[in-house]
Structure formats: structure tokens, C-alpha cells
MILO-329378 format. One line per 8 residues: number of its first residue (from 1); for each residue y negated, x, z of C-alpha. Coordinates in steps of 0.02 Angstrom, whole numbers, plus 32768, in hexadecimal, padded with zeros to 4 digits. Layout:
<pts>
NUM> Y,X,Z ~ ... $
</pts>
This chain:
<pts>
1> 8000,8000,8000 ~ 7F4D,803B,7FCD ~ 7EB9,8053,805D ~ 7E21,8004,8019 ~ 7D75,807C,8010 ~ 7D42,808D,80AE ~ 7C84,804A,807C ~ 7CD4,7FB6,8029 $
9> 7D1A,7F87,80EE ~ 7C5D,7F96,814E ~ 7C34,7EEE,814D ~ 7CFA,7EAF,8180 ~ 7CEC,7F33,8217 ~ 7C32,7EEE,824D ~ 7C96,7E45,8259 ~ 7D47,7E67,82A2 $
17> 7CC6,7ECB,8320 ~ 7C64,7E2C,8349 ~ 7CF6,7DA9,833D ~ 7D9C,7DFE,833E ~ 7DF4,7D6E,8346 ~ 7DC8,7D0F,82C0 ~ 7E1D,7D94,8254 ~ 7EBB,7DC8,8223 $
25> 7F07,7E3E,8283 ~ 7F34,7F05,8228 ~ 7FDE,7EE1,8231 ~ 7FDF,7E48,81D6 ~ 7F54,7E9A,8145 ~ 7FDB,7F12,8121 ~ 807D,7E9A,8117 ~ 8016,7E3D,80A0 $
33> 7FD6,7EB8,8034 ~ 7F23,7E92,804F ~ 7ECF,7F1E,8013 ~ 7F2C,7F1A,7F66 ~ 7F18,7E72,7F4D ~ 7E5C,7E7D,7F6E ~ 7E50,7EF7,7ED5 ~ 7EB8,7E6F,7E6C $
41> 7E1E,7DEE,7EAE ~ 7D99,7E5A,7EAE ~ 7D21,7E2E,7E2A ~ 7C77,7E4B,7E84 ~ 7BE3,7E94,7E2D ~ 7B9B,7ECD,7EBE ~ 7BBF,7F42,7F63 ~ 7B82,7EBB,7FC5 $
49> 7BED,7E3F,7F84 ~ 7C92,7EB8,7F86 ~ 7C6E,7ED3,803C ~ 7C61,7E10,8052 ~ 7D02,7DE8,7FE8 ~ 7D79,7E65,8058 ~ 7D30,7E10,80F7 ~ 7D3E,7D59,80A8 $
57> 7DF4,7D88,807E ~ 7E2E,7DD0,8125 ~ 7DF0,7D44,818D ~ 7E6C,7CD0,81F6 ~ 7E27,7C52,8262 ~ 7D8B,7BDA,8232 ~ 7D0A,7C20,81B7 ~ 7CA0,7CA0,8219 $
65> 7C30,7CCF,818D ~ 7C2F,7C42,80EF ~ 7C87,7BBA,8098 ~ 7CAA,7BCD,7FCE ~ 7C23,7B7B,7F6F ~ 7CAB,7B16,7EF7 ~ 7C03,7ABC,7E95 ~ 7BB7,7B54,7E8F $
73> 7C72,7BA8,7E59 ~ 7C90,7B32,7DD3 ~ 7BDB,7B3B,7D7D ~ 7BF7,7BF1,7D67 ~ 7CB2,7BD7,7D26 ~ 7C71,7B57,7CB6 ~ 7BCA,7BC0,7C78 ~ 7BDF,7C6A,7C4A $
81> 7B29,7C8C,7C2E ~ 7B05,7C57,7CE1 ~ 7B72,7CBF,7D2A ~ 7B5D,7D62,7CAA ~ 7AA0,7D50,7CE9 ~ 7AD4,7D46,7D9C ~ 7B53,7DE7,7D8A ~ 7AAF,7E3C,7D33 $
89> 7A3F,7E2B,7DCE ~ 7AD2,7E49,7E4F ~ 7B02,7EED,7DE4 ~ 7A3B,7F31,7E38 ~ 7AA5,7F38,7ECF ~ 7B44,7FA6,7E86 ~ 7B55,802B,7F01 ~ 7AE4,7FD0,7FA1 $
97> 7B78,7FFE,8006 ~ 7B05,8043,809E ~ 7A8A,7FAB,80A8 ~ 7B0E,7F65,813F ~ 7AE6,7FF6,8198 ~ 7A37,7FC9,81B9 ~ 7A91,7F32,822E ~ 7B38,7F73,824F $
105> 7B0B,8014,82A1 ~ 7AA6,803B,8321 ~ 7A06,8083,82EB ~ 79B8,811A,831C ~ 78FF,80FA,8381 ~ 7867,814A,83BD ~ 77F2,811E,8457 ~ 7745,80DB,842C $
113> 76F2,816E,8481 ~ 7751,81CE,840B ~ 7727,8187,8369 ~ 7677,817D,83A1 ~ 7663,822F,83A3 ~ 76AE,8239,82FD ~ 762A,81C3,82B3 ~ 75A8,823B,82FD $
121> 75FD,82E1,82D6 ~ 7608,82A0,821D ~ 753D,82D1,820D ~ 7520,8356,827D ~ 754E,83D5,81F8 ~ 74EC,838C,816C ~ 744F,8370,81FB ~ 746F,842E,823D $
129> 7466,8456,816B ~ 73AC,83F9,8161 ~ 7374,843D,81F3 ~ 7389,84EF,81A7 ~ 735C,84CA,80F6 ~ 72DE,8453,8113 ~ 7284,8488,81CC ~ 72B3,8532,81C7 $
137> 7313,852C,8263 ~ 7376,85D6,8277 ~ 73EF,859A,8309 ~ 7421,8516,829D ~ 749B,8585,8237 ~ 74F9,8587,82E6 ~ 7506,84C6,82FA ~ 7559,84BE,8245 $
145> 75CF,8540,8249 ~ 7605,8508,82FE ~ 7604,844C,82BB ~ 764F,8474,8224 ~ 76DD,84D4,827D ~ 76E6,8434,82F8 ~ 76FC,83B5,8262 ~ 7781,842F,821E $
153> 77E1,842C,82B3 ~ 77D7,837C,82C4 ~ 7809,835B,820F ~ 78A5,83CA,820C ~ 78E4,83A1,82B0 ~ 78E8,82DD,8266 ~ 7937,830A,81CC ~ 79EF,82D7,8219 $
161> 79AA,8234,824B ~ 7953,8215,81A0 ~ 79F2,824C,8140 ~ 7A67,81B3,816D ~ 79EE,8129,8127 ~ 79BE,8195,807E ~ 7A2F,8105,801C ~ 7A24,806E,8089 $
169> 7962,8055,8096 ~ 7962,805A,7FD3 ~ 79E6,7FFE,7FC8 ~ 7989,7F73,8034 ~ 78F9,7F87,7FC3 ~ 7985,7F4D,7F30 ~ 79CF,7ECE,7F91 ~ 790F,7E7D,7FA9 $
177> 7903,7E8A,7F01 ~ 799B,7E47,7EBB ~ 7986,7DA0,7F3F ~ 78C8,7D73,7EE7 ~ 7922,7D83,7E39 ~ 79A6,7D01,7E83 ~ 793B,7C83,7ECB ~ 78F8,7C80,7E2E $
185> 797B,7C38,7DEF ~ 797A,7B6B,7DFB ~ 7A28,7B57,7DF0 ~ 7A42,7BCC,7E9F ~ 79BE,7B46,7EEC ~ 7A15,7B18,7F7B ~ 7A7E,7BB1,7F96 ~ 79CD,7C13,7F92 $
193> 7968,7BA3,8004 ~ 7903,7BE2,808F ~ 7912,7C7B,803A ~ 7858,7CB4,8019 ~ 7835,7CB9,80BE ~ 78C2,7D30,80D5 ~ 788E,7D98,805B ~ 77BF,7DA1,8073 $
201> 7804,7DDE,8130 ~ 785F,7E78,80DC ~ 77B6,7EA1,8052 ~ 77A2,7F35,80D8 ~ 7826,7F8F,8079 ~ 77C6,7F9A,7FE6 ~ 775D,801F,8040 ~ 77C2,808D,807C $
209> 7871,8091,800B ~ 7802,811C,7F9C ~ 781D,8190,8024 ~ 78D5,8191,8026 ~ 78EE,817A,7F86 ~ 7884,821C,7F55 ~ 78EF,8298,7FD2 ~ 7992,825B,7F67 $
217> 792E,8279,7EBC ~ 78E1,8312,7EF3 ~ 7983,8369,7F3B ~ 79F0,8338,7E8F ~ 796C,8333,7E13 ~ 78C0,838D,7E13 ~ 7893,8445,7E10 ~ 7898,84BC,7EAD $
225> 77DA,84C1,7EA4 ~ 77B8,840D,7EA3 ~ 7839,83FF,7F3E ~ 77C2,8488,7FAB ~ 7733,842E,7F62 ~ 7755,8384,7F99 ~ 77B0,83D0,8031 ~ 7722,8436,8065 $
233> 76A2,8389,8056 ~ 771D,8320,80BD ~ 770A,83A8,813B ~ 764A,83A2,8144 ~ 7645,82EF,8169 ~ 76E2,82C9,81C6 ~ 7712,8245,814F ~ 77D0,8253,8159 $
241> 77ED,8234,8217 ~ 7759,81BE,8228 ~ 7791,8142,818D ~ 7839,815C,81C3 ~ 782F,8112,826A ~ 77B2,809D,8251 ~ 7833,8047,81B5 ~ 78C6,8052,8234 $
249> 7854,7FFA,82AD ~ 783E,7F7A,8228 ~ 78EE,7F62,8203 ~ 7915,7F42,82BE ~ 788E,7EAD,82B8 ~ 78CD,7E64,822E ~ 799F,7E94,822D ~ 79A8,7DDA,8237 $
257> 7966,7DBD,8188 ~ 79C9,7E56,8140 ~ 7A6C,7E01,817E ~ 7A30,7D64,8125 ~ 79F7,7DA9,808F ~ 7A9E,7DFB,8097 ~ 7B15,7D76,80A4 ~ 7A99,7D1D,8018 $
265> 7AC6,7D9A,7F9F ~ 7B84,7DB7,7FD2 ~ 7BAB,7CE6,7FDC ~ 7B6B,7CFC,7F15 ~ 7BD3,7D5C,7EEB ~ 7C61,7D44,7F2F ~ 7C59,7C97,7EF2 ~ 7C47,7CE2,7E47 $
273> 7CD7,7D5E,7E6E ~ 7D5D,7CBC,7E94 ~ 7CFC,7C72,7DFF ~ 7D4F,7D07,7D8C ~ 7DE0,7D0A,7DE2 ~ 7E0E,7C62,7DC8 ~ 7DDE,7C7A,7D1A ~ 7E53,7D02,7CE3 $
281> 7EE5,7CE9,7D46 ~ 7F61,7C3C,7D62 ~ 7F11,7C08,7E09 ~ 7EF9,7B57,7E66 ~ 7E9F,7B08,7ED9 ~ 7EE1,7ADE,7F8D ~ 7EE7,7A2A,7FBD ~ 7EF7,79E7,8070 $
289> 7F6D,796C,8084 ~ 7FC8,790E,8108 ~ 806D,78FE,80AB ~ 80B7,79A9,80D7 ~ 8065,7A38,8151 ~ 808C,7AB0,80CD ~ 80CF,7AA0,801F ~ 80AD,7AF5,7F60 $
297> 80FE,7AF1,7EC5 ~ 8110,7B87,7E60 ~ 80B4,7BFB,7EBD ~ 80BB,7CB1,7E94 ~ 8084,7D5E,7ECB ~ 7FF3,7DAE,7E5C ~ 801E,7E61,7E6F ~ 80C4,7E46,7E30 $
305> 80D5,7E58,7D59 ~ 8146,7DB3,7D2F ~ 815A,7D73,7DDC ~ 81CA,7CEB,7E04 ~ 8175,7C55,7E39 ~ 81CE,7BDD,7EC7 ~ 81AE,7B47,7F05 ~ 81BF,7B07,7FBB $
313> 8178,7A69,804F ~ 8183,7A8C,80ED ~ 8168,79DD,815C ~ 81BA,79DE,81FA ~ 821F,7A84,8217 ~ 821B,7B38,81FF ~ 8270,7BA6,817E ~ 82EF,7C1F,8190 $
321> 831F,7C95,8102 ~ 83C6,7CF1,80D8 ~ 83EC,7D69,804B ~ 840D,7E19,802C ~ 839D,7EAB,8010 ~ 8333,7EAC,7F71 ~ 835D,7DE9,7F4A ~ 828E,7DC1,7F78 $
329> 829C,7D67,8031 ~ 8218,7DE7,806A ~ 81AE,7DDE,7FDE ~ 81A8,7D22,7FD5 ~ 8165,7D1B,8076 ~ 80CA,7DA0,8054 ~ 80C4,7D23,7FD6 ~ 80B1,7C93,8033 $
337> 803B,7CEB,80AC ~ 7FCA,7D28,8030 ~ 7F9C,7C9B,7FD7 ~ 7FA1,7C33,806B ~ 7F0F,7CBF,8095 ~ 7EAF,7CB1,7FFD ~ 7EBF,7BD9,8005 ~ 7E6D,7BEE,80A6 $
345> 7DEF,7C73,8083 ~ 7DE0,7C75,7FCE ~ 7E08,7BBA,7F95 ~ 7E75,7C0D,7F0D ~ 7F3C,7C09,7F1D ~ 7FAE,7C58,7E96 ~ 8023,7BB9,7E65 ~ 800F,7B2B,7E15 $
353> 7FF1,7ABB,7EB3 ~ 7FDD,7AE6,7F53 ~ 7FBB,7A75,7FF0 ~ 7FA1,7A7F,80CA ~ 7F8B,7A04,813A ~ 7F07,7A6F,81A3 ~ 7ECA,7B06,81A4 ~ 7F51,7B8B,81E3 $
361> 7F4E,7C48,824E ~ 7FA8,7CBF,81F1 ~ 800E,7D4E,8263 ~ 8099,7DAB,8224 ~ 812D,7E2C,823F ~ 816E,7E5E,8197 ~ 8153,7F2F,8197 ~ 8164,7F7E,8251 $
369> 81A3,8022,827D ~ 81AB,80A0,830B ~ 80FC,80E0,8362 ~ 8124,8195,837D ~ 806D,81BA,83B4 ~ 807F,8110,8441 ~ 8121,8157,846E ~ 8180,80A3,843B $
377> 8219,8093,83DF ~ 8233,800C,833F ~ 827E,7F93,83B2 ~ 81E7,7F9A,843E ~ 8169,7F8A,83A1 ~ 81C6,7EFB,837D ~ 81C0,7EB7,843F ~ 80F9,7EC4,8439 $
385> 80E3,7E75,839E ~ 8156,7DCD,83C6 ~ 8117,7DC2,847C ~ 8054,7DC7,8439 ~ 80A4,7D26,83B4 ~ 80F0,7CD3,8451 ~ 8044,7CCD,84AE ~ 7FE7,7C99,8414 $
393> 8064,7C12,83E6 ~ 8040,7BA9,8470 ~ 7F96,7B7C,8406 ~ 7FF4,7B3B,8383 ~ 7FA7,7B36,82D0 ~ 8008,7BEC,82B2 ~ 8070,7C25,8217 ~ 80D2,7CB4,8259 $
401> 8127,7D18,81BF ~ 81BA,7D8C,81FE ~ 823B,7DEA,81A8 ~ 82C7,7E27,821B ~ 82B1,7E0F,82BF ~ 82D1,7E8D,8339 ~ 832B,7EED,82BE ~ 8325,7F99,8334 $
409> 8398,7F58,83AD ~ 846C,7F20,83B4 ~ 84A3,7E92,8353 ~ 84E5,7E2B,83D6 ~ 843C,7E32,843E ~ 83D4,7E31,83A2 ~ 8401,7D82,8389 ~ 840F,7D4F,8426 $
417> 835B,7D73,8432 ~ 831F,7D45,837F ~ 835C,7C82,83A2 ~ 830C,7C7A,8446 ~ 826F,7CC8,8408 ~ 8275,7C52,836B ~ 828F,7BBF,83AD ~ 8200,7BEF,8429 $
425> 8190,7C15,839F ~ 819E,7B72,8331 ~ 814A,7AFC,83C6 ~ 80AE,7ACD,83CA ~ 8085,7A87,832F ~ 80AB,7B32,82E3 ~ 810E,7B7A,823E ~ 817C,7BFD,822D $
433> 81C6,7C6E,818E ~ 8248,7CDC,81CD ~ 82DC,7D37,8149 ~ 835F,7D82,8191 ~ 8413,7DCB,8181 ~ 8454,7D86,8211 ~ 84B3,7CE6,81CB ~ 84DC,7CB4,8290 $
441> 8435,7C85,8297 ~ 844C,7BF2,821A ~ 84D0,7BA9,828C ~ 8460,7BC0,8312 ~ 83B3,7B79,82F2 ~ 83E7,7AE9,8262 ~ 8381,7A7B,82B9 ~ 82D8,7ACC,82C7 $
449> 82EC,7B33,8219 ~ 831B,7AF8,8165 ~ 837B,7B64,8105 ~ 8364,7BC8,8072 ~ 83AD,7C4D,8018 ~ 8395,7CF4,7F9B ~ 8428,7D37,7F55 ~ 8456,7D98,7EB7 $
457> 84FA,7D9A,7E42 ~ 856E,7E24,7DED ~ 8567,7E36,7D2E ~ 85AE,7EBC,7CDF ~ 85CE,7F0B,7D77 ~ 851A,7EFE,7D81 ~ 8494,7EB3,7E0E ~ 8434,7E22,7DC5 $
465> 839D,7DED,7E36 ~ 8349,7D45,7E01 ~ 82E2,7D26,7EA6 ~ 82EC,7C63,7EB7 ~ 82DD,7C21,7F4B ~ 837D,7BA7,7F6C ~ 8396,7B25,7FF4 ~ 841E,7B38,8064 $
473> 8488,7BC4,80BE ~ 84CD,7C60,805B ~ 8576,7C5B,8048 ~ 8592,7CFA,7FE2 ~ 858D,7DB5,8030 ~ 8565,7E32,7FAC ~ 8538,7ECD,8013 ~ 85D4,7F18,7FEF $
481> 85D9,7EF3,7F44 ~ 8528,7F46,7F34 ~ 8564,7FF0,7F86 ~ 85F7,7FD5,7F01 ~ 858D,7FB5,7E63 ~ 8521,8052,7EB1 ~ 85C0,80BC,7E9B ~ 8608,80E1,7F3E $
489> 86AF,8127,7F47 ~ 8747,80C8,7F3F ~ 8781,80F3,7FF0 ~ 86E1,80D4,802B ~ 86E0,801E,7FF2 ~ 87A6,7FF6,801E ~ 8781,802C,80DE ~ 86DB,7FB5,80CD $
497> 8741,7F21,8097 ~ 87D8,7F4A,8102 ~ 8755,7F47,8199 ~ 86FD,7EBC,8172 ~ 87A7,7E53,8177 ~ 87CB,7EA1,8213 ~ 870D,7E5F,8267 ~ 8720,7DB1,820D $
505> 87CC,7DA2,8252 ~ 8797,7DB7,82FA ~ 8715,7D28,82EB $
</pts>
């Protein structure tokens, strides 16, 4: 599985850091793929808006941030000029992958004392200059070089605090820019109301961007003697610490109208992004219903070339899945968790229908392994993770998606513990997807779970995989035909089968 840019994450880290809960949890981002499937999605124009999309896409529980527009979604599916022109102003905002610094970070400060003196230190060189030239004052000389020496200090000694915001207070200036090109626009009326005012707040930008965007220009593109020049001025009148502090002191004031301008921008686009999405792939729309909790037909997984499609309604119990390994029971249910994800977040599923009778927290077990640097074996990673599901259960409203439980420990005891930990988990109003190889359990929980079945057949002495999801309880064993088919030696597979008519003898 890929990890997604670190800048593309900011804005999902600023919110799992102010409301972890309404977010998926890290475990359950990488059973389900998240990060590749938000590359499949992704088809932002903007920084902004990728930043948005990844946090839209990992959220879990309510809507934290904002709803998709589905008006505003269709009129840019249905006009392509619309949206071309919309893409064209968001594209001003390409690489603005700092501008949630300026509200996710803390941000560096100076006392008023402080940047009092550096409004007066800014002219006491250039009044110590016309006091010589003009007066004739001698001493004078003294009072520049010694303030001129002072402002240098000051200036370098800020240069690490100046450094950090070289991209992001340019990139605000862009971000002000590209909002008064959308409000513009009459068909973002109401998306862009109240907006003016949010921008007019921010015009202080405008002022001061030049700054930080000539440091970049002159330390990649001008001569070495323009650099000293302009270096040398900013010196004499202090201008670097004193318009630096004074903007940060502005974008403290007014973080609240960066957020919002923010979320403005990334809503847009985002909306546009499910807009394209839906357009070039075979996507529907989730419904709510009250027939079945959770049912879709034909849904599929989009990272997969050629993928199977299945169909399935859950109403009133649980399913439990048997097969062997490779026949799909653990990728159906990334399936199911993913687009049950993206219905939620994205109001875009990949089937042809696809329908929940509320709205549904997604936890999962699917990929666990030891924790060498915790000191815990497979089978206590596995303890933590079903006794955190236990505890939330008792909400209700949960899908839990497992594959394998408790795997790292004896058979006998494994099952013992995955029935009583199953039937646990399927109270409260809540649904669970579990696949496993232990048939026992089918015997055991028939009456919370339905059953369903992958399996594979033998031709040509060869393994033929067609990953549909059948009803009922597997009845054929193949994992000894597999190590066969996979060439194992003869004497090998006669003690295999000679054993395994011993152990189903004894039962």
C-alpha cells in the first residue's frame, strides 16, 4: 500500500487533531486501502482541495467539515464549460499546500514592546544618514553604523522564523485571489455567500505577500548583486522582521476567515473532483432505505483491472465468510468497506446500486501483525484490537470488517473465542463481515450470521478463481489440492491425506 504526500495529509491531521473520533482509525485506513484509492478519486485542481478530499474520505462518524453539494455536483457533470472555468481558477492554487499552516500550526510571535522598537529602529539609520549629509552632524556616522549593525542583527537572527511562511503567506495571497474570481461566478451564488466579507478581512495580504515572495525569487532567480542590493536595503530599514510580524499578527486576527476561505475553496472542488469521478468511472449514488440495513448489487473494487462485481442484503443478521486463500473473501470485504466509505463521505459507490438504512461507523481487523517495537505478539495485537470493537459495539450503528480472528493463537481456543467475541459484537443494532477458515464456526453462530462462500475449482490440474460470492456453507476443501496443483511431492501429499482421515475420523 502507497503513503500519501505528506502535504497532501495537513489538513486530515489538523482534524483527526481536533476531533479524533469522528475519523477512521489508522488501522482501518490501511485495511481499506485508503490512500490508493484516494489517488483513483483524486481529481482536484487545487492543493487545497486535495487536502480537503483525503480528509472528506477518511471521515467516520457525522460530517465534521461539509456535506457534498449534489446540485452543485450535477451542474458541473452536466456543463463542461462550468466546470473547465472552475478547474481554471482553482488551478491559481496548484501547489498552496502550506496555506493550512497559517491555522494548523502554532505561529511564531513577538511582544508589542518588541515590534515597537522595530518600527522605530526602521528610521534611525536613514535619520542618522540626514543628519550627516544634510546638518553636518559628525557623531552621526556612529548612530548609523551602530543602527545599521543593530537592524542587521535583528534581521538575520529572524531569518529562521521568516523561512517557514516564505510559501504560505503567498499562497494566502492566491487563495484571496482565487475566492473573488469565484464569487464571481453566479452559478456558485449560494455556495459563495457571505463570502466578501471574508475576503475584504484578508485584503491585508495584498501588502505584504511581495516580501516573501521576493526572498524565493531572489534566492532562485536574480543576480548575486541584486540579492546584496536588495539585501543590504531591507537591512537599512528593518523591513523583513517588522512586515513579518506585523502579517503573522494579522493572520492570528483573522485565522478564522482563512479557515473559511479555506474550506470555500476545498468544498469546490471537491465537489468538482466527485463530479469527474462519477463521470469517468461506473459509479452510483447511495440511497437510504428502510428495506435492508445494508444491501448493493454489483458492487466492485476500483483498483482492481476486471473486478468481479457481487451482489449482497444484509437485513437482520451478520455475515460469515468461508473459503480458501486467494478465492476473494478478504478482498470483498475491503470492498464492502470502501465503498461503504466513499457512500458516506463521497456520495459515490462503485456498483450499480447501493443502499443503508443509516449512516454506519466503519472499524476493521483485516491486516494485523506482531508489534516488535510494543513488545506484543500477533495474537495480543489481535486482543487490543477486538477488545477496543467490544467497547465500541455497545453504541451500535458499527460495521466491524474482520478477516481471521485471533488467528495467532491454537485452534481449539481460537474458536472458542472468535464465537463468543462474534456473537458479542453483532448486538446493538450493529453489522458484522467476518471470513474465516474455521468451518466450526458456521455450526456455531447460524443464527446470528448468514452464510456465504468463495471457493475455486480444478481444471487441467489447474486453480480456477472466479470470486462470486455464494450463499451457504462450503462444502469442498481444496487446500490440499492447491499444495498438489503447486507441485508438492507425492509423499508429501499421501501423508496429508492419510492424516487428514485420521483427524476427520476422530470427529
Amino acid at each position: 500500500m502507497k503513503q500519501i504526500d505528506h502535504r497532501i495529509g495537513a489538513f486530515y491531521r489538523y482534524s483527526v487533531n481536533a476531533n479524533k473520533e469522528f475519523y477512521i482509525k489508522e488501522r482501518t485506513a490501511a485495511d481499506l486501502h485508503v490512500d490508493d484509492v484516494f489517488e483513483f478519486v483524486d481529481f482536484t485542481s487545487s492543493a487545497i482541495g486535495q487536502q480537503c478530499l483525503y480528509a472528506k474520505m477518511r471521515e467516520n462518524k457525522g460530517c465534521p467539515s461539509f456535506e457534498i453539494d449534489e446540485a452543485l455536483a450535477a451542474q458541473c457533470e452536466s456543463d463542461s464549460a462550468l466546470a473547465l472555468k472552475l478547474e481554471k481558477s482553482l488551478r491559481l492554487l496548484a501547489n498552496a499546500y502550506t496555506v493550512v499552516v497559517l491555522f494548523a500550526e502554532q505561529l511564531p510571535g513577538v511582544s508589542s514592546t518588541r515590534l515597537f522598537w522595530y518600527r522605530v529602529l526602521r528610521f534611525v539609520p536613514a535619520l542618522s544618514l540626514l543628519l550627516m549629509v544634510a546638518f553636518g552632524f559628525q557623531w552621526a556616522i556612529f548612530l548609523l553604523i551602530a543602527s545599521v549593525v543593530a537592524n542587521a542583527i535583528i534581521h538575520y537572527s529572524n531569518k529562521t522564523s521568516l523561512l517557514p511562511f516564505e510559501e504560505s503567506i503567498p499562497q494566502l495571497k492566491a487563495l484571496v485571489k482565487c475566492a473573488q474570481q469565484l464569487t464571481k461566478e453566479p452559478q456558485l451564488a449560494e455556495l459563495t455567500s457571505g463570502s466578501n466579507e471574508t475576503i475584504n478581512s484578508l485584503r491585508f495580504i495584498e501588502k505584504t505577500s511581495g516580501l516573501f515572495r521576493m526572498e524565493r525569487l531572489l534566492q532562485s532567480d536574480l543576480a548575486l548583486v541584486a540579492w546584496l542590493a536588495t539585501e543590504f536595503l531591507k537591512i537599512f530599514f528593518l523591513t523583513e522582521p517588522y512586515l513579518f510580524y506585523s502579517t503573522i499578527e494579522q493572520v492570528k486576527v483573522h485565522q478564522k476567515s482563512i479557515i473559511n476561505l479555506y474550506l470555500l475553496v476545498g468544498k469546490l472542488d471537491v465537489v468538482l473532483s466527485v463530479a469527474q469521478l462519477r463521470k469517468h468511472a461506473h459509479t452510483c449514488k447511495p440511497e437510504l432505505t428502510s428495506d435492508t440495513r445494508l444491501s448493493f448489487h454489483n458492487i466492485y473494487h476500483p483498483l482492481i483491472e476486471n473486478c468481479t462485481s457481487n451482489s449482497l442484503a444484509i437485513q437482520s443478521k451478520s455475515i460469515l465468510i468461508t473459503g480458501s486463500n486467494m478465492s476473494g473473501k478478504s478482498t470483498f470485504i475491503r470492498t464492502v468497506g470502501i465503498n461503504l466509505l466513499l457512500a458516506q463521505n463521497l456520495k459515490t459507490c462503485f456498483a450499480d446500486r447501493f443502499e443503508a438504512s443509516r449512516h454506519w461507523c466503519i472499524d476493521s481487523m483485516i491486516t494485523v501483525a506482531d508489534d516488535m517495537q510494543q513488545q506484543k505478539s500477533l495474537f495480543m495485537q489481535e486482543v487490543s484490537v477486538v477488545k477496543s470493537m467490544l467497547d465500541q459495539s455497545a453504541e451500535g450503528g458499527h460495521v466491524f470488517l474482520l478477516d481471521e480472528l485471533f488467528k495467532g493463537t491454537n485452534t481449539i481456543e481460537r474458536i472458542a473465542a472468535a464465537k463468543a467475541v462474534l456473537r458479542q459484537l453483532v448486538k446493538h443494532d450493529n453489522i458484522v463481515l467476518v471470513s474465516t477458515h474455521d468451518v466450526e464456526l458456521t455450526e456455531l453462530l447460524n443464527k446470528e450470521y448468514e452464510l456465504y462462500h468463495f471457493c475455486e475449482s480444478f481444471i487441467d490440474h489447474q486453480i480456477v478463481f472466479d470470486y462470486r460470492l455464494k450463499g451457504g456453507q462450503l462444502t469442498d476443501f481444496n487446500a490440499l489440492k492447491i499444495l498438489e496443483s503447486c507441485g508438492y511431492a507425492h509423499e508429501i501429499m499421501a501423508d496429508a491425506y492419510q492424516t487428514t482421515q485420521q483427524l476427520r475420523s476422530y470427529n
